[in-house]
C-alpha positions in Angstrom: -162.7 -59.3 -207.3 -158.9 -58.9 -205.7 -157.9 -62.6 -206.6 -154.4 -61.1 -208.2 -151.6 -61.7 -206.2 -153.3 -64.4 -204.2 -152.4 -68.5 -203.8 -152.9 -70.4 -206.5 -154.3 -74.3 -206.5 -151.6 -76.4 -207.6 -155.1 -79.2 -208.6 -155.1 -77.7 -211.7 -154.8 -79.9 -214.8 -154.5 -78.0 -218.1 -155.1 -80.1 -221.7 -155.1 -76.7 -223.7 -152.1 -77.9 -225.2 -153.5 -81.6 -226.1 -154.7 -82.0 -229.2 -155.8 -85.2 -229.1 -159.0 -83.8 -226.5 -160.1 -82.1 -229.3 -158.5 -79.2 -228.4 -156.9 -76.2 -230.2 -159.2 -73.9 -232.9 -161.3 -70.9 -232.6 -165.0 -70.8 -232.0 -167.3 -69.8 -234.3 -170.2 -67.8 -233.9 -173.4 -68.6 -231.9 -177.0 -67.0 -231.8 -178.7 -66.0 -228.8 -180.8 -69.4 -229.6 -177.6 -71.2 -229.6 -175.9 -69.9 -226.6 -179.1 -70.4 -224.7 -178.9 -74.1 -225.5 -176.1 -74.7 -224.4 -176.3 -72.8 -220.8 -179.7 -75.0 -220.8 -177.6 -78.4 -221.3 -174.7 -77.4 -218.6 -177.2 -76.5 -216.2 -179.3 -79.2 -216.4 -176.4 -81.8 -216.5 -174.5 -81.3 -212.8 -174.9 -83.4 -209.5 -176.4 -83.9 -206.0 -177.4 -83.2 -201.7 -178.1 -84.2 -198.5 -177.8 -82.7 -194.8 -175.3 -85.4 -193.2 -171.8 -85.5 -193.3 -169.7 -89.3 -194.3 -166.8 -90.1 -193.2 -164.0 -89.2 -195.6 -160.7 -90.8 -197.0 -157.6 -89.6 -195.7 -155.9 -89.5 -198.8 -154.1 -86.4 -200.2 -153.4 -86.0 -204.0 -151.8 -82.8 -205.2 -151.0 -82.8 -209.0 -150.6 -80.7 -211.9 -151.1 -81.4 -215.4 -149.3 -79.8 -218.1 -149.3 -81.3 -222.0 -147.6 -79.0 -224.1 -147.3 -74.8 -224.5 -150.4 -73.4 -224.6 -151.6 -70.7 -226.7 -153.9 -68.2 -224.7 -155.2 -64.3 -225.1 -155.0 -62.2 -222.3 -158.8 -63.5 -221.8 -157.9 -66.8 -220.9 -154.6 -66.3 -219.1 -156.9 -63.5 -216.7 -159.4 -66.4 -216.5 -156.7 -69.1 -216.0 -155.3 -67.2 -212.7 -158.8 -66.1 -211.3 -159.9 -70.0 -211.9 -156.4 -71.5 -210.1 -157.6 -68.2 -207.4 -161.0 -69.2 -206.7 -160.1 -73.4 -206.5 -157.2 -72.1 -203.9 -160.0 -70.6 -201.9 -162.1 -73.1 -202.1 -159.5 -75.5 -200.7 -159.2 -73.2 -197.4 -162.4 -72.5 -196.8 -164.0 -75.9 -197.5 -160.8 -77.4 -196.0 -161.3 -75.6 -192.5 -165.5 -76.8 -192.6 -164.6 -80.2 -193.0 -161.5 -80.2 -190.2 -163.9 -78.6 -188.0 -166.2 -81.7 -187.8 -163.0 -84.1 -188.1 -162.9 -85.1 -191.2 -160.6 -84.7 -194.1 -161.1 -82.7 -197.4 -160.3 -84.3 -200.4 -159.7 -81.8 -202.9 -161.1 -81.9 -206.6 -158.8 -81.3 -209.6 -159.7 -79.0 -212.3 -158.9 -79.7 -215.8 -158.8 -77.2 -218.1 -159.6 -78.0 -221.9 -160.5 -76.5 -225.2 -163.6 -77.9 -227.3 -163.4 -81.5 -226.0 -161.9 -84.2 -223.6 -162.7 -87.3 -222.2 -163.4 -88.1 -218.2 -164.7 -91.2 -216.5 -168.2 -89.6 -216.9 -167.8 -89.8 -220.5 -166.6 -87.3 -223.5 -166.8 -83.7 -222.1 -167.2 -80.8 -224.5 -167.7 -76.9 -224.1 -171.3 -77.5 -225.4 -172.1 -78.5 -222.0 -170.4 -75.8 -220.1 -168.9 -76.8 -217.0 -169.2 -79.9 -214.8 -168.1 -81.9 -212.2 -167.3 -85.5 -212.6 -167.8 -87.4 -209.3 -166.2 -90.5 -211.1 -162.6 -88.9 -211.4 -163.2 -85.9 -208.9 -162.7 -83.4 -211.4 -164.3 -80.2 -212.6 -164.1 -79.7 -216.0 -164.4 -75.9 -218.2 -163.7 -74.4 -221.2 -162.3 -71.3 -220.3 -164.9 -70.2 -223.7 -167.7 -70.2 -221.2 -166.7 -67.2 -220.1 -167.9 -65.7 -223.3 -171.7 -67.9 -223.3 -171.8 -66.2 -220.1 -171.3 -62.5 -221.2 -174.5 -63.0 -224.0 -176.7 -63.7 -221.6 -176.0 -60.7 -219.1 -174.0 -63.1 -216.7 -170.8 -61.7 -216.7 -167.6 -60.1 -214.2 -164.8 -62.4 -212.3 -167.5 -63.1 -210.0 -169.5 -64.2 -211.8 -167.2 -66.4 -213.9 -166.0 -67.4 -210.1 -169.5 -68.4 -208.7 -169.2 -70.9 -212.1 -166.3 -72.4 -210.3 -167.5 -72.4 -206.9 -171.0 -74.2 -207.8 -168.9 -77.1 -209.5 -166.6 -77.1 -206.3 -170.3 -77.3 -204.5 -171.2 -80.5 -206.2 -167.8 -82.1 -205.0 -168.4 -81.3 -201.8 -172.1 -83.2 -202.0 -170.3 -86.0 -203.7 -167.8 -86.2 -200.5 -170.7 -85.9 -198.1 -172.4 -89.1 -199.8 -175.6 -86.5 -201.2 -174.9 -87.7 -204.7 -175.3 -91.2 -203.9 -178.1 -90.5 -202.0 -180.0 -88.8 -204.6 -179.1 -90.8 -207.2 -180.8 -93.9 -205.2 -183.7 -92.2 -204.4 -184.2 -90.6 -208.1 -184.7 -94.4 -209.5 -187.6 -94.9 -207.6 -189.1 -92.0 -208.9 -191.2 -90.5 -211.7 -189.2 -87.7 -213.8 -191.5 -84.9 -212.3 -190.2 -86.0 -208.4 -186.7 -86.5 -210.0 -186.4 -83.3 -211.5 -187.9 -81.8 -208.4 -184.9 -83.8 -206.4 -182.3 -82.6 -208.9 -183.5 -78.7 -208.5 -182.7 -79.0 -204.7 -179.4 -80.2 -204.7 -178.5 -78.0 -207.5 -180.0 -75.1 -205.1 -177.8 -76.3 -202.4 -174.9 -76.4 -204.4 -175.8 -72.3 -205.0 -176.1 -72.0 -201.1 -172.5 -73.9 -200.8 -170.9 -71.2 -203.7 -172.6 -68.2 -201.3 -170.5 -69.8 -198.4 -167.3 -69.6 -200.2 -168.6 -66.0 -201.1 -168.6 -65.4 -197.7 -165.1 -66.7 -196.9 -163.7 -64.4 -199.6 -166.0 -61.5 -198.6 -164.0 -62.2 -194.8 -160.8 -62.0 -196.5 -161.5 -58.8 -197.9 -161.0 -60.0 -201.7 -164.8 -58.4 -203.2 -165.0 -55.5 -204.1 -168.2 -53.0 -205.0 -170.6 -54.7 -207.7 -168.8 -58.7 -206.9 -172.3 -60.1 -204.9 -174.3 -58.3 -207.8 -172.5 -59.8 -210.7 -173.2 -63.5 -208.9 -176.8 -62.3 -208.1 -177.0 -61.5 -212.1 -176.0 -64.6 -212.9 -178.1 -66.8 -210.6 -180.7 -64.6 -212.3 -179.5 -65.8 -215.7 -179.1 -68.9 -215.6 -182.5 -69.9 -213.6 -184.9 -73.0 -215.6 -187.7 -70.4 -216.2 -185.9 -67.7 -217.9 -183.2 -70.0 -220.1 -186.5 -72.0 -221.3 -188.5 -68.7 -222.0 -185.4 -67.6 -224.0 -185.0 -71.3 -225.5 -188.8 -72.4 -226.4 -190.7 -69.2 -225.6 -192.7 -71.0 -222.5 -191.8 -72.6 -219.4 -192.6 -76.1 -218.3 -192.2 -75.7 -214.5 -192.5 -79.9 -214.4 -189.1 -79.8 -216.2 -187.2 -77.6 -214.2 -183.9 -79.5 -213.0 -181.8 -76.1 -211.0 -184.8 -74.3 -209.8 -186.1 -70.6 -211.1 -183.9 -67.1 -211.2 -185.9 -66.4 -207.8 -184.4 -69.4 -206.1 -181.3 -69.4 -207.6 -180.7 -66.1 -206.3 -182.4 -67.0 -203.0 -180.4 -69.7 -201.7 -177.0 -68.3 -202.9 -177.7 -65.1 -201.0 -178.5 -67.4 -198.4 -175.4 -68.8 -198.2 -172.8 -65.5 -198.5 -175.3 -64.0 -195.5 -174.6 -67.0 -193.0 -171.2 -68.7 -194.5 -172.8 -71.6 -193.2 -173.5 -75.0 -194.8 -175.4 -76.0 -192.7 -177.6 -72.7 -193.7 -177.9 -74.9 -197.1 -180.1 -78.1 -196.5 -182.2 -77.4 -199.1 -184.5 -80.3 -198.4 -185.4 -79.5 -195.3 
């Protein structure tokens, strides 16, 4: 992916530096088991979807966090840039959508961390991988992921930058009042018809990453092997093949982000059209 050189978000919050987030410290080694555990846990903790559009705040906040020097490899300053890259896309191409049907896009911050930190949805940590907080607006990763992500065959600055775009996804369903929506509709249900809720807005937050694909496809930033890497990791990081890896079986009832098939599915469908409304998932 050509994301050197391009605009950087200026949302990005970085607590590398802050020890007191639990920061700071290598990482120590995982089994496949382990790493397979903890993709399962930060894809089946993310957020929600609909098909209408709410009317939106007109409130702009631009800020960016720095809490001391931070010590990075050339790993995490690569990852660092492509992150602050993909957010700045994000920002255009969802920021364009939403002006189009007059309203206003209120754009997520992105807090980068090391190990732990806290949010108003609780104590984050890298064991989750990461995740949106609709409380705060803010995606939250461990630029370590990167890593969980290579030992599973997941792996490329696409691939790394489909991460991103899904959590950007999940703000956008939060802005479009899906979250709430779900979330209403999920207490009135068994866990089987909640899970079954949960897969399809986590599917249409796949569609809403293929859309950005698409806006960076226009610009002419992917290059040869880009759509494979994200098709890879869709593949990766479906319910059926972490739990076969995890517990040896799969328990369909379960599922909470729907199979490698779907995965796959709906973020092609997404890059092909570049439309969200291509994404209603519940339809």
């Amino acid at each position: 992916m050509r994301w050197k050189g391009q605009r950087q978000s200026n949302n990005i919050e970085d607590r590398r530096g802050n020890s007191s987030g639990g920061g700071g410290g290598g990482r120590g080694g995982l089994s496949i088991t382990g790493i397979v555990i903890i993709l399962i846990g930060y894809f089946l903790f993310d957020v929600d979807l609909s098909d209408e559009v709410g009317v939106l705040d007109k409130q702009e906040t631009t800020t960016i966090s720095q809490n001391a020097p931070v010590q990075e490899s050339q790993q995490e300053a690569d990852l660092r840039g492509l992150t602050g890259m993909v957010l700045a896309s994000t920002e255009d191409s969802w920021g364009a959508y939403f002006k189009h049907h007059d309203a206003y896009y209120r754009e997520p911050k992105l807090v980068l961390y090391r190990n732990a930190t806290s949010t108003a949805c609780g104590k984050g940590t890298s064991a989750t991988g990461p995740f949106y907080c609709p409380a705060d607006e803010k995606i939250y990763i461990d630029l370590s992921f990167y890593d969980d992500m290579k030992d599973l065959g997941a792996q490329g600055d696409f691939a790394f930058a489909y991460v991103v775009a899904h959590e950007v996804g999940h703000h956008v369903q939060h802005l479009l009042g899906i979250n709430e929506k779900v979330a209403r509709q999920q207490e009135r249900l068994s866990e089987k018809k909640a899970n079954q809720l949960s897969v399809k807005q986590e599917l249409q937050a796949d569609c809403f990453a293929g859309v950005w694909g698409h806006y960076v496809d226009q610009k002419g930033l992917l290059e040869m092997g880009d759509v494979q890497e994200a098709m890879d990791t869709a593949a990766a990081i479906g319910d059926d093949r972490l739990q076969q890896q995890g517990q040896g079986h799969v328990v369909p009832d379960s599922f909470t982000h729907g199979t490698s098939a779907q995965r796959m599915q709906w973020f092609n469908r997404g890059f092909k059209s570049g439309d969200p409304d291509q994404c209603n998932t519940f339809g």
